[in-house]
TORTIBA-189078 format. One record per residue (C-alpha): residue in one letter; x, z, y; residue number from 1; chain. Coordinates in steps of 0.1 Angstrom, whole numbers. Last residue first. Example, Ala and Ser with C-alpha at 12.3 -4.5 7.8 and 13.67 -1.06 7.14 Angstrom:
<tivexs>
s | 137 | 71 | -11 | 2 | A
a | 123 | 78 | -45 | 1 | A
</tivexs>
This chain:
<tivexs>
x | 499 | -332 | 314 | 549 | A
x | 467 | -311 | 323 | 548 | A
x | 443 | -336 | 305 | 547 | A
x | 464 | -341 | 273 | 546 | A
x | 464 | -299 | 272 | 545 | A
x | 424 | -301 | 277 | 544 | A
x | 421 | -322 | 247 | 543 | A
x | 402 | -360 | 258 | 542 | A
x | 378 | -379 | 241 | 541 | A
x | 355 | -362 | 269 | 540 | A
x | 327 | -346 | 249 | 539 | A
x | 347 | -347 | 215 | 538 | A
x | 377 | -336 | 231 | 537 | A
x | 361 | -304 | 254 | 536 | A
x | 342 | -291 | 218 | 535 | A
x | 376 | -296 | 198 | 534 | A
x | 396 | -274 | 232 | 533 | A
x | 364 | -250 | 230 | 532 | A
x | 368 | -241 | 194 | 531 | A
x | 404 | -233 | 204 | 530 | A
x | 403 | -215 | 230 | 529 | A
x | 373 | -192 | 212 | 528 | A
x | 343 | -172 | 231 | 527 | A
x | 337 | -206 | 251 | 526 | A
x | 318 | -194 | 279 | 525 | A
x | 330 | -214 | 308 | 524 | A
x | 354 | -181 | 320 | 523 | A
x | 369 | -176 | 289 | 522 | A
x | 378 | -214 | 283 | 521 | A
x | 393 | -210 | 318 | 520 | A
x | 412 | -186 | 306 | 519 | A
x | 424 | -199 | 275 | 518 | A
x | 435 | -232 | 296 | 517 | A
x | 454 | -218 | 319 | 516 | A
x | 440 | -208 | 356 | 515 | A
x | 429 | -228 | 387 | 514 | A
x | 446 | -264 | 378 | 513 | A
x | 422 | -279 | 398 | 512 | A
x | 418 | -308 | 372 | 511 | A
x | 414 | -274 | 347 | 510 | A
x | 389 | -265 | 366 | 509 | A
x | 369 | -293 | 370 | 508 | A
x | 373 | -302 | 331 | 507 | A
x | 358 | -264 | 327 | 506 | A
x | 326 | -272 | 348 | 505 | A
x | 322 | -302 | 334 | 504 | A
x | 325 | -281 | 296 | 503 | A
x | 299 | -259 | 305 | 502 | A
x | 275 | -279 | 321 | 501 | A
x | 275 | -300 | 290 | 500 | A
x | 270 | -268 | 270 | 499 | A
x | 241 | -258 | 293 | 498 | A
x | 224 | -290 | 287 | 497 | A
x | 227 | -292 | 253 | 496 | A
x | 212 | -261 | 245 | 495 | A
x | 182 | -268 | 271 | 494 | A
x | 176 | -301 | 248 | 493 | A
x | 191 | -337 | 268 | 492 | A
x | 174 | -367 | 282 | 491 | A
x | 182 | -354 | 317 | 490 | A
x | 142 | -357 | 335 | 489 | A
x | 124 | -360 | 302 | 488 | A
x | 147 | -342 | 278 | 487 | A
x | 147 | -316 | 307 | 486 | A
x | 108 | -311 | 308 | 485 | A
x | 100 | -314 | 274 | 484 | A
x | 123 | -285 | 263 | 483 | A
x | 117 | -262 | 288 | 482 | A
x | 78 | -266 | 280 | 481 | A
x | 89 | -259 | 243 | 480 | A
x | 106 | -226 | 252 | 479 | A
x | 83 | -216 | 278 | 478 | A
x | 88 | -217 | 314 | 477 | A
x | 95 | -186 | 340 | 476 | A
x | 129 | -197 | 350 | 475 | A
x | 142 | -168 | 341 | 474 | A
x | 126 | -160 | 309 | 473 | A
x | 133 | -195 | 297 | 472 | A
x | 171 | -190 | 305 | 471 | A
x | 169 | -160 | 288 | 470 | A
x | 158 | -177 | 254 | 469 | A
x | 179 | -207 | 258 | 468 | A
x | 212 | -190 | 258 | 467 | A
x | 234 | -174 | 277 | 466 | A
x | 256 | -154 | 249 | 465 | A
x | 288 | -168 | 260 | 464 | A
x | 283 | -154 | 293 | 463 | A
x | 311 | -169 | 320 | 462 | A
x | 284 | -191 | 330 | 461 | A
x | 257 | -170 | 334 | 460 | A
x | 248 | -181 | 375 | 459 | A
x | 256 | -216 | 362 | 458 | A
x | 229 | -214 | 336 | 457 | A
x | 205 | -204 | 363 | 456 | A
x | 214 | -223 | 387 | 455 | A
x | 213 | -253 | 366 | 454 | A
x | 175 | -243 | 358 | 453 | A
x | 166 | -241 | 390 | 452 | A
x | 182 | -270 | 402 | 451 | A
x | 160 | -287 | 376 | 450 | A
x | 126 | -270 | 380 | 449 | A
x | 135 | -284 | 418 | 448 | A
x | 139 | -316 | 409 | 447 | A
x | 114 | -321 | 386 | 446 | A
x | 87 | -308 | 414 | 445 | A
x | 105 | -328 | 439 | 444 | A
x | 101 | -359 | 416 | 443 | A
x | 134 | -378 | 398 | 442 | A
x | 152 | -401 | 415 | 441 | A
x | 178 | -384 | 429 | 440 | A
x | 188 | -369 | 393 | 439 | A
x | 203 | -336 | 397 | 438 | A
x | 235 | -333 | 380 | 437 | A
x | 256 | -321 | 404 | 436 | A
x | 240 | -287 | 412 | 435 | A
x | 269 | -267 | 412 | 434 | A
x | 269 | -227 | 415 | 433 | A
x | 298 | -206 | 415 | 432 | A
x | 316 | -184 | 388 | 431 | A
x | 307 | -157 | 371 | 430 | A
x | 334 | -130 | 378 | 429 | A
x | 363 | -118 | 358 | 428 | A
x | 363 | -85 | 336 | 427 | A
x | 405 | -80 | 324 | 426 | A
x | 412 | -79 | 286 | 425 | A
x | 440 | -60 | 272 | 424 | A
x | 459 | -63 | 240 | 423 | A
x | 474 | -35 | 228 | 422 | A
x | 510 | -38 | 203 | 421 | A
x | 521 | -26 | 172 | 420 | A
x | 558 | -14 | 158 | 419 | A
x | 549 | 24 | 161 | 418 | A
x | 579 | 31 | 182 | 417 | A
x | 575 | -2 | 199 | 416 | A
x | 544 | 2 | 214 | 415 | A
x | 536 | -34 | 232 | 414 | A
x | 517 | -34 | 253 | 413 | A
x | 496 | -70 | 263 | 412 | A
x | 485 | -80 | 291 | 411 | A
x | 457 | -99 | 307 | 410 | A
x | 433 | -119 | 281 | 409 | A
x | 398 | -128 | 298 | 408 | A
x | 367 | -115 | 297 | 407 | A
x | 333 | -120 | 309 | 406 | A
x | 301 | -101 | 315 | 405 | A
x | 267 | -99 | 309 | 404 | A
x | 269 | -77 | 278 | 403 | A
x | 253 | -83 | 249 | 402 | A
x | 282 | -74 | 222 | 401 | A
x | 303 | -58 | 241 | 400 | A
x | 323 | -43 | 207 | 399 | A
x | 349 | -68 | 206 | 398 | A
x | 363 | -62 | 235 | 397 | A
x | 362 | -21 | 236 | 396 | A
x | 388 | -27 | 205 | 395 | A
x | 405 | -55 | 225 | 394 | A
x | 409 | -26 | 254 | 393 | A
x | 399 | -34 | 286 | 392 | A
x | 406 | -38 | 323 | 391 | A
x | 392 | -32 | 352 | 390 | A
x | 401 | -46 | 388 | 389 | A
x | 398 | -38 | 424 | 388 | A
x | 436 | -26 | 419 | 387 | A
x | 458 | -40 | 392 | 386 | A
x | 465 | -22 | 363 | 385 | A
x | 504 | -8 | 356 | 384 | A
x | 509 | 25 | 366 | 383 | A
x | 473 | 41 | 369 | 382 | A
x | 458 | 24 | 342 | 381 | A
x | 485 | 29 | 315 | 380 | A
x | 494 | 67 | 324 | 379 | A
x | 456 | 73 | 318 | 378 | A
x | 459 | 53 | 282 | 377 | A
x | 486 | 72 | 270 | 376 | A
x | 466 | 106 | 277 | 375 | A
x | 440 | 93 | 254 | 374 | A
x | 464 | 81 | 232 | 373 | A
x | 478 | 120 | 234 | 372 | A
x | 439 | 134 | 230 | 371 | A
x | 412 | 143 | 250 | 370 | A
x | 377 | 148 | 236 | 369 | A
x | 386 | 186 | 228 | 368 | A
x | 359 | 199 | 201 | 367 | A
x | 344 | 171 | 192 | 366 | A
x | 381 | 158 | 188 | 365 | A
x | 393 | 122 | 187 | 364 | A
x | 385 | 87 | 175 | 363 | A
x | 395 | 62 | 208 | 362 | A
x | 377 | 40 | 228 | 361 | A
x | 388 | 23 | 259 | 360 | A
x | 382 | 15 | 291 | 359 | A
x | 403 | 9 | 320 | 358 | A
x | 398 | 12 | 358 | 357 | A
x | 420 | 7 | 393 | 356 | A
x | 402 | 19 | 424 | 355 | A
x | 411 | 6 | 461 | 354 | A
x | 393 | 22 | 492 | 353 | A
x | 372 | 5 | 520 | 352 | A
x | 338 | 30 | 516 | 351 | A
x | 319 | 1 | 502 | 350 | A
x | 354 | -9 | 479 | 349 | A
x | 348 | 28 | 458 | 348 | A
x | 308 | 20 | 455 | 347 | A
x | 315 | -18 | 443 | 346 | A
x | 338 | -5 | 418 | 345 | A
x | 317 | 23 | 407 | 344 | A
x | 290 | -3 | 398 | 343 | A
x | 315 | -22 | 378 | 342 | A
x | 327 | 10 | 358 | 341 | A
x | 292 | 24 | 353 | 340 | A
x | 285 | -12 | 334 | 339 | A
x | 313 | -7 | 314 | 338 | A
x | 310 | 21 | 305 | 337 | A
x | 276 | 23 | 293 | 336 | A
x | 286 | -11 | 273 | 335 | A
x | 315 | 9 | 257 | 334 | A
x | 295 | 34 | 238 | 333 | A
x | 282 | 73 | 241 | 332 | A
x | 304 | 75 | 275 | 331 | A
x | 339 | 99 | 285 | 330 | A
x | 351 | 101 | 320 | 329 | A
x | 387 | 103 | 327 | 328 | A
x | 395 | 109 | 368 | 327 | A
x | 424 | 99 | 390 | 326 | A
x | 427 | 103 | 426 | 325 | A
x | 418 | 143 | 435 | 324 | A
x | 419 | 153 | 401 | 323 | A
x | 391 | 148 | 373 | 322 | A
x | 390 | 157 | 336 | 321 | A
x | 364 | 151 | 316 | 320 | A
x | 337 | 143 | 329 | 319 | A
x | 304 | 132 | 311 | 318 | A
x | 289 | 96 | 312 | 317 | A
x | 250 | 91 | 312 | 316 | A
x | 248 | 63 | 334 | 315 | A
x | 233 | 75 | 360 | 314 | A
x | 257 | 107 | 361 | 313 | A
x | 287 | 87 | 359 | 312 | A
x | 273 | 68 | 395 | 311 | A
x | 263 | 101 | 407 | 310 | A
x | 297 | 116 | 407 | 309 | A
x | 310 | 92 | 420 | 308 | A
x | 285 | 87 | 453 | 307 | A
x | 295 | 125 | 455 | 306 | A
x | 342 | 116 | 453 | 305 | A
x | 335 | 89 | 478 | 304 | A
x | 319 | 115 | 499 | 303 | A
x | 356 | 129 | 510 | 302 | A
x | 359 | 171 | 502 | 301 | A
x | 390 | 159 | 488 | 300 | A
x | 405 | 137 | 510 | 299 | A
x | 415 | 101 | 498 | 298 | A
x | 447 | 85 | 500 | 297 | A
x | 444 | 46 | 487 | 296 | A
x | 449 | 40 | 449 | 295 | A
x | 416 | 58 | 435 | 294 | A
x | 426 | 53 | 395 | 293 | A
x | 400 | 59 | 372 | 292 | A
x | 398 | 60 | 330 | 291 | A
x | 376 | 54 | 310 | 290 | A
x | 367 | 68 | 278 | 289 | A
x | 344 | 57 | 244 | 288 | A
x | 352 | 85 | 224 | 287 | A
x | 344 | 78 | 182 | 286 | A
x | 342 | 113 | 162 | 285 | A
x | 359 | 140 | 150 | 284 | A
x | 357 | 176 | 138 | 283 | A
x | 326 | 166 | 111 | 282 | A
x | 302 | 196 | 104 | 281 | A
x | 282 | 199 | 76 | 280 | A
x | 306 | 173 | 55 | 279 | A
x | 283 | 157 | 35 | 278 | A
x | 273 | 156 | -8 | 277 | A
x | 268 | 129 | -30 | 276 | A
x | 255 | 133 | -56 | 275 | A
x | 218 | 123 | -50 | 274 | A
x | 220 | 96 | -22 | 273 | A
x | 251 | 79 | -44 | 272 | A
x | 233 | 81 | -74 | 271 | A
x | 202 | 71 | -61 | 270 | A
x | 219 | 40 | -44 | 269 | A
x | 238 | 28 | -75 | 268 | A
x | 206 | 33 | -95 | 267 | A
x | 188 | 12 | -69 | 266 | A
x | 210 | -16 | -64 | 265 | A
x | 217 | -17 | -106 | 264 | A
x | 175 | -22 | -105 | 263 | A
x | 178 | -50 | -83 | 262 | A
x | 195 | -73 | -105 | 261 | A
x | 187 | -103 | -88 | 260 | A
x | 164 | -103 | -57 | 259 | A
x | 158 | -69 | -29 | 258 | A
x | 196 | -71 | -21 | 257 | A
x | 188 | -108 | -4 | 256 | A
x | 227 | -118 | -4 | 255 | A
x | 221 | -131 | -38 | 254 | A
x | 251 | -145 | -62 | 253 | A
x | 253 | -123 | -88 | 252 | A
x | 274 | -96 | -104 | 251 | A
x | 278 | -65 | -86 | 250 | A
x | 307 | -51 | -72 | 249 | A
x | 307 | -12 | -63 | 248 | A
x | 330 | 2 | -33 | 247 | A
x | 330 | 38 | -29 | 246 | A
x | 345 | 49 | 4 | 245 | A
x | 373 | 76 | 13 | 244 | A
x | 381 | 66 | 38 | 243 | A
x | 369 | 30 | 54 | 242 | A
x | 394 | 7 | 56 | 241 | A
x | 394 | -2 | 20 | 240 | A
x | 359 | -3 | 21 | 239 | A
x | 357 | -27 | 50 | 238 | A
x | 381 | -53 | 35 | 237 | A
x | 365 | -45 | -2 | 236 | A
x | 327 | -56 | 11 | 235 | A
x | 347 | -90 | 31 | 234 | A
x | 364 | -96 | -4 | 233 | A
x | 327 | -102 | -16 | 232 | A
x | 322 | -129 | 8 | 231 | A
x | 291 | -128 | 29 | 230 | A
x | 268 | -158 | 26 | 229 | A
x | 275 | -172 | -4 | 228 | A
x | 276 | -137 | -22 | 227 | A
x | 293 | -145 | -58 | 226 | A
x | 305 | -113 | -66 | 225 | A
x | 276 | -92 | -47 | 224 | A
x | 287 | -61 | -24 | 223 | A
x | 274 | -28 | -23 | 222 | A
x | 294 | -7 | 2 | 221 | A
x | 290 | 30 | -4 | 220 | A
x | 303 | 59 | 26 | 219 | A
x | 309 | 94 | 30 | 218 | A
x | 305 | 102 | 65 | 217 | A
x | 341 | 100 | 83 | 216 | A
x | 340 | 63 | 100 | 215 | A
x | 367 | 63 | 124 | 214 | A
x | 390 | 44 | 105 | 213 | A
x | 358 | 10 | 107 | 212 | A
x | 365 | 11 | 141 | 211 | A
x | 388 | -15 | 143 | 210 | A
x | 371 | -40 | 125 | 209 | A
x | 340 | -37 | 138 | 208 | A
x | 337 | -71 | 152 | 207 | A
x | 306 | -88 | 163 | 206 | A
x | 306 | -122 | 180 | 205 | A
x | 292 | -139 | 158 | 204 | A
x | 262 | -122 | 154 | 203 | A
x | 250 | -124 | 189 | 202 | A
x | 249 | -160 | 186 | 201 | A
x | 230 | -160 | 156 | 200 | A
x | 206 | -136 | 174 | 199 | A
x | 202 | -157 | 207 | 198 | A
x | 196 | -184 | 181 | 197 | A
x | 168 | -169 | 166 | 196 | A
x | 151 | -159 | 202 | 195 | A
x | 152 | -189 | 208 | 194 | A
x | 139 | -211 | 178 | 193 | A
x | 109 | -176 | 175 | 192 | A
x | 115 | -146 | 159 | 191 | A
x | 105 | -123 | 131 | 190 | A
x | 75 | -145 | 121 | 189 | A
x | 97 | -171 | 116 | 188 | A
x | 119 | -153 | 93 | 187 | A
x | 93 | -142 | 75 | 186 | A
x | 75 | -175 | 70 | 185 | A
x | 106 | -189 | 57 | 184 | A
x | 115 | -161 | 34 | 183 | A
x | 75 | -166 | 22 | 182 | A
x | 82 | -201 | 13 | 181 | A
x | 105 | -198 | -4 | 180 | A
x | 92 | -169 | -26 | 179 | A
x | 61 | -193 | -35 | 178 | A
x | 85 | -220 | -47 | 177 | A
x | 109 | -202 | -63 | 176 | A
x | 131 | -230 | -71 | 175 | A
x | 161 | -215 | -52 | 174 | A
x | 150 | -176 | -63 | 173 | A
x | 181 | -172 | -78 | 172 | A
x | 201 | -192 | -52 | 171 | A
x | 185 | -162 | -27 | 170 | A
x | 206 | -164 | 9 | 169 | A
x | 220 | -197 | 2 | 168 | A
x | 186 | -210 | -10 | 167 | A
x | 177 | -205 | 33 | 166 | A
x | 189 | -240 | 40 | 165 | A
x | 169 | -239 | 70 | 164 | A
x | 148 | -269 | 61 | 163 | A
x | 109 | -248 | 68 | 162 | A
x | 102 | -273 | 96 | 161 | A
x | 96 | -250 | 125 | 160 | A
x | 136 | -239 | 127 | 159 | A
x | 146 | -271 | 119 | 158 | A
x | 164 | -280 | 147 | 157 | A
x | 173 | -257 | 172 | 156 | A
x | 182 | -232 | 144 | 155 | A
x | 202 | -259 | 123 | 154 | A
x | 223 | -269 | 150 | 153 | A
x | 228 | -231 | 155 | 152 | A
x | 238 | -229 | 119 | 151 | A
x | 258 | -258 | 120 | 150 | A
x | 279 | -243 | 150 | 149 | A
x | 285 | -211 | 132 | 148 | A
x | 306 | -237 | 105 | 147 | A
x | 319 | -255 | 134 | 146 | A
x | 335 | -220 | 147 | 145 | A
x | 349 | -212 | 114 | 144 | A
x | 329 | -185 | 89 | 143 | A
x | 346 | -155 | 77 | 142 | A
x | 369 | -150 | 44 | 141 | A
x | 397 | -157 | 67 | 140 | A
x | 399 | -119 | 80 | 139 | A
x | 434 | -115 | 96 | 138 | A
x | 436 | -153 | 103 | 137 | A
x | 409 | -153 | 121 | 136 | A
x | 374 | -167 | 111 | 135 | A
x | 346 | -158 | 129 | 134 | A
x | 315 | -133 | 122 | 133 | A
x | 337 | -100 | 116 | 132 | A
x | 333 | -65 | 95 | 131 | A
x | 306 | -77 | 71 | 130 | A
x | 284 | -58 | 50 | 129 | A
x | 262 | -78 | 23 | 128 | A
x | 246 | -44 | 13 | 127 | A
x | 256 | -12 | 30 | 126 | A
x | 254 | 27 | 20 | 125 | A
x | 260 | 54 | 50 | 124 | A
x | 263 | 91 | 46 | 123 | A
x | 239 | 122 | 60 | 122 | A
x | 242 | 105 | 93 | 121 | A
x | 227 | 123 | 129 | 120 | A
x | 263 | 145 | 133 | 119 | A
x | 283 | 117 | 126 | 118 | A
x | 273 | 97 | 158 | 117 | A
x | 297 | 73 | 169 | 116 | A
x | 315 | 66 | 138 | 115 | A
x | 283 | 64 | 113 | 114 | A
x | 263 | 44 | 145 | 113 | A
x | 293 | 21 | 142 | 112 | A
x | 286 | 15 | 109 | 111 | A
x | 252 | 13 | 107 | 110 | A
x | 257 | -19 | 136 | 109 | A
x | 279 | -36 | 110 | 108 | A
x | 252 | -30 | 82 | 107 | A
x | 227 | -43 | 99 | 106 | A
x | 246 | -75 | 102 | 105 | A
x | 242 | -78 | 61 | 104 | A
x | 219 | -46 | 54 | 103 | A
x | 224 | -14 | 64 | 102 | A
x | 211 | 16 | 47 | 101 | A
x | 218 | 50 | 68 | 100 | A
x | 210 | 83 | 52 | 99 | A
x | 194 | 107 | 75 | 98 | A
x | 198 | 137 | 99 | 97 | A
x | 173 | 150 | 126 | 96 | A
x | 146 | 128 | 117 | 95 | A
x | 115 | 142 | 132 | 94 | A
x | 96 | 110 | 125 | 93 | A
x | 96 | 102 | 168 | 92 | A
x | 132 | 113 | 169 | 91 | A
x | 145 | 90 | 141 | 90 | A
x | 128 | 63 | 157 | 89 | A
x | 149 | 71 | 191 | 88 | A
x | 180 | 73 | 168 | 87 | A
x | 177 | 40 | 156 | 86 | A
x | 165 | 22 | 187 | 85 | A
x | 194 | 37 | 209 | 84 | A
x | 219 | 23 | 184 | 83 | A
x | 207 | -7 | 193 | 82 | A
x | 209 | -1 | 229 | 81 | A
x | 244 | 11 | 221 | 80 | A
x | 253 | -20 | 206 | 79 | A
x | 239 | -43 | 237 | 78 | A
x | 208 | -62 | 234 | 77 | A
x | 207 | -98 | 254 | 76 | A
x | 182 | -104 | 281 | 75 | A
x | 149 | -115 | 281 | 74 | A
x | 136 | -89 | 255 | 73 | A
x | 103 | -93 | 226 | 72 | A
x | 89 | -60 | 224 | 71 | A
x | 92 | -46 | 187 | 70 | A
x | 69 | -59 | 158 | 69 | A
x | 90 | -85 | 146 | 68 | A
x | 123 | -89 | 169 | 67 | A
x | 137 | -86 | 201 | 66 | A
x | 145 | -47 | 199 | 65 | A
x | 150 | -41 | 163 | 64 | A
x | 122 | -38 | 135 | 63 | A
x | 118 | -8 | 122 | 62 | A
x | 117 | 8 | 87 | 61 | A
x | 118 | 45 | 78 | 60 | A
x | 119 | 58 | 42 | 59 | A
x | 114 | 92 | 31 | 58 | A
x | 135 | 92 | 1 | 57 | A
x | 149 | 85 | -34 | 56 | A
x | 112 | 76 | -46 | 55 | A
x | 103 | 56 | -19 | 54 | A
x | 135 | 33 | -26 | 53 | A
x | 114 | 25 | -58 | 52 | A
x | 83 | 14 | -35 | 51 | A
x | 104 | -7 | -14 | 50 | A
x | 123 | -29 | -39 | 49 | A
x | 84 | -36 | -59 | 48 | A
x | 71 | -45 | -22 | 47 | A
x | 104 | -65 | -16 | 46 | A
x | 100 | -87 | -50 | 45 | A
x | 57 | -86 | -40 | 44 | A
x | 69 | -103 | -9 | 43 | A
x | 37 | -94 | 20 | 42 | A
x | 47 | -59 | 28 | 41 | A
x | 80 | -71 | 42 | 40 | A
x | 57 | -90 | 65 | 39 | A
x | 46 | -57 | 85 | 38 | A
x | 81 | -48 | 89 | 37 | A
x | 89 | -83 | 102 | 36 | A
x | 131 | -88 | 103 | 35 | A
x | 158 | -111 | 110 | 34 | A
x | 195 | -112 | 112 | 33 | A
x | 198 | -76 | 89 | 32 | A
x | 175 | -50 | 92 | 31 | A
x | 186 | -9 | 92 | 30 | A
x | 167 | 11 | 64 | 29 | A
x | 164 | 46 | 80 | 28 | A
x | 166 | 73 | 46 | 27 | A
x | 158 | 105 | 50 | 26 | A
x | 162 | 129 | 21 | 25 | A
x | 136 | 147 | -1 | 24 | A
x | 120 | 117 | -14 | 23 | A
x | 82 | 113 | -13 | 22 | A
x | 82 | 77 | 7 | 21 | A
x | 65 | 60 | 37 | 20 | A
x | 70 | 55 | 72 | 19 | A
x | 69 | 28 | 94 | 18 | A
x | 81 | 11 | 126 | 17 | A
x | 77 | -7 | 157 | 16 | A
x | 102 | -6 | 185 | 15 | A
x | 87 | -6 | 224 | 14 | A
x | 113 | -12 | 247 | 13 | A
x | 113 | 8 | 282 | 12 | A
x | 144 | 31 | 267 | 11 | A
x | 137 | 28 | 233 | 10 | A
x | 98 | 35 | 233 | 9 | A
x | 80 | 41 | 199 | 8 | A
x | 59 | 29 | 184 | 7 | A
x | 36 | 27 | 147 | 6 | A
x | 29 | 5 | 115 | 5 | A
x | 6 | 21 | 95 | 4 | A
x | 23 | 20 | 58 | 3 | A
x | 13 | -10 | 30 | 2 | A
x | 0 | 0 | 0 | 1 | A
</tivexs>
């Protein structure tokens, strides 16, 4: 029987979810790409699935902000705010602790939550986990840049159609007819082409590798042999980096857990639930600091030090140690930081003073929040970052998922006495507006729906996720009136209008010979230098380096 599906506001999102379950412990089951609690209900595989996992323990589901149930969103989620959603539903069930289940991208964001808040996770089982969307070459097993790029081809494309090669997620329900056929109904019913690809694109950019140390809860990662989606040396990456973790193989090929031997899915989680037992109180956890340099002399008793005060405050940061010129400030996640350390810049340069600020994120103390890296970090920002500029770690990098802002590579330390090096990223600006391709001929309403549009996608530049959905919200059209419009009056889809704005703005840039090539990449939304040299040759039959030489 199928739960009453309920709210609850994140912030000023509404999340759906439900509740059902006799077992003794909590359990909040954290979606993967896509979700529809109420459509769960409607796969008799994931009914049966379900029902047993009632058994373990009180189950929650939700669907996350942008999906299913919950409030569609016009701008990209951040990590915290997702994080926000799981523990706000664990408040409204009276969910002090649980057991996390994470499930393929799920999983990623579980993980984090783990290392951020120990104190709310009894331990943390995943299924199809991943650590990192794009290939490198520390962690090949991940897709390449065209392979994403197929999937968001196949996302503006056939999203309505049913063809989203969705057998790779369940070859053993392939020919399955009727189960086919609900995984595509599901998915659509989850989100729409837009809001889809917004997702995707999300996705890709996650990258948890460097937090996955800082995960104390104990820990099982469930990974299939044969996964197509996510390799099964991605499950043993992570568990190997997680301590003390249980990593289980199964045999099969699904990436759905709730097809193919599901009953060795369950037993392995009711053991794990069952015997295993949690720390009651755990000494350390993940810090997201930053750090504040004021550079010109100011008095002590000076407002600047109020309106700063306030700023931290607003944003939910705590402080942690504060002298007359430099100040450490410590925030839930990096986002939060972020943002506070972009408002406090324009406060500091209102009152005609300089400020230098980093951020980074560090495991340390519950007790004492400040460590020696931490201390590291402070001597960092305030002898060798720029002023009227903040700068990041790679590990606070990788984890803005969402964020409207831009980075590019700036320095890099190197530590010599531990033979490693930190990569820093500096915030840059979005850059200007051009309105070039307006077609003269076109009517005044076309034209202006036009500029409006180019405005908009200019005005986001820099913001690798920009995508359709946000550019529909803000230019106050639907998806499918968006795309009628431009293919009519520029013969192109929104997608492919704001890459070929993209790259024209980049082959300006690099004409100008403004910055280097990575950077600009950076700054045209390219999240890769080298996906975005093959995407600048095939529109201009041209590489970027030929075009600088």
């Amino acid at each position: 029987m199928k739960p009453n599906t309920n709210y609850i506001k994140s912030g000023h999102v509404n999340i759906a979810y439900q509740v059902f379950g006799s077992g003794t412990v909590d359990l909040v089951y954290i979606p993967g790409w896509i979700s529809n609690i109420d459509y769960m209900w409607a796969c008799p595989e994931l009914v049966s699935f379900l029902q047993e996992l009632g058994k373990i323990a009180r189950v929650i589901l939700f669907d996350k902000r942008g999906t299913g149930l919950s409030d569609r969103i016009a701008t990209y989620p951040t990590l915290e705010e997702r994080m926000d959603d799981i523990r706000a539903v664990m408040d409204a069930v009276g969910s002090k602790k649980a057991v996390l289940f994470g499930h393929s991208e799920g999983g990623s964001v579980s993980a984090l939550f783990a290392a951020t808040y120990p104190e709310r996770t009894i331990s943390l089982v995943s299924f199809g986990i991943f650590a990192k969307r794009v290939y490198s070459s520390d962690y090949p097993w991940a897709p390449t840049n065209e392979e994403r790029q197929e999937v968001y081809d196949m996302i503006e494309n056939n999203w309505g159609s049913g063809d989203m090669n969705l057998e790779a997620l369940a070859p053993s329900k392939a020919n399955d007819k009727n189960f086919m056929d609900w995984l595509a109904s599901y998915f659509r019913s989850g989100a729409s082409p837009g809001a889809a690809m917004m997702l995707t694109k999300l996705n890709t950019q996650i990258d948890i590798i460097d937090i996955l140390g800082s995960i104390n809860v104990p820990t099982l990662i469930l990974q299939r042999t044969h996964d197509i989606d996510v390799k099964i040396e991605e499950g043993r990456f992570i568990a190997e980096r997680i301590s003390g973790a249980k990593f289980v193989e199964l045999e099969g090929n699904d990436h759905l857990f709730w097809v193919g031997d599901t009953e060795r899915v369950l037993q392995e989680i009711r053991t794990f639930v069952f015997d295993v037992k949690p720390k009651p109180v755990y000494e350390k956890k993940l810090y997201t600091f930053m750090v504040g340099h004021i550079s010109t002399p100011i008095k002590r008793d000076n407002k600047l030090h109020k309106l700063i005060r306030e700023c931290v405050a607003r944003y939910g940061g705590n402080v942690a140690i504060y002298d007359n010129d430099t100040f450490t400030l410590t925030f839930e996640g990096p986002s939060t930081a972020v943002y506070c350390s972009s408002e406090l810049m324009k406060i500091v340069k209102s009152v005609n003073a300089h400020i230098s600020i980093g951020v980074d994120i560090k495991e340390c103390s519950i007790k004492d929040c400040i460590c020696e890296e931490t201390e590291d970090f402070v001597t960092l920002v305030t002898k060798q970052s720029a002023p009227n500029q903040i700068i990041v770690t790679q590990t606070v990098k990788n984890l803005l998922i969402g964020v409207n802002m831009s980075f590019v590579p700036y320095q890099t330390i190197f530590k010599t006495e531990l033979g490693a090096s930190l990569l820093l990223y500096k915030a840059t600006k979005n850059l200007p507006t051009d309105v070039t391709l307006i077609d003269k001929n076109k009517s005044p309403q076309q034209d202006s729906l036009l500029q409006k549009v180019i405005q908009n996608i200019n005005h986001h530049l820099s913001n690798d996720y920009y995508g359709v959905t946000m550019l529909c919200t803000e230019v106050g059209v639907s998806e499918r009136q968006l795309q009628r419009k431009l293919k009519a009056s520029t013969n192109m889809s929104p997608n492919q209008l704001i890459s070929s704005i993209r790259l024209n703005r980049a082959k300006e840039l690099i004409i100008g010979r403004q910055n280097t090539i990575a950077e600009i990449a950076f700054q045209t939304g390219f999240s890769s230098p080298s996906y975005f040299s093959k995407r600048f040759k095939k529109q201009f039959a041209i590489s970027p380096s030929e075009l600088v030489s």
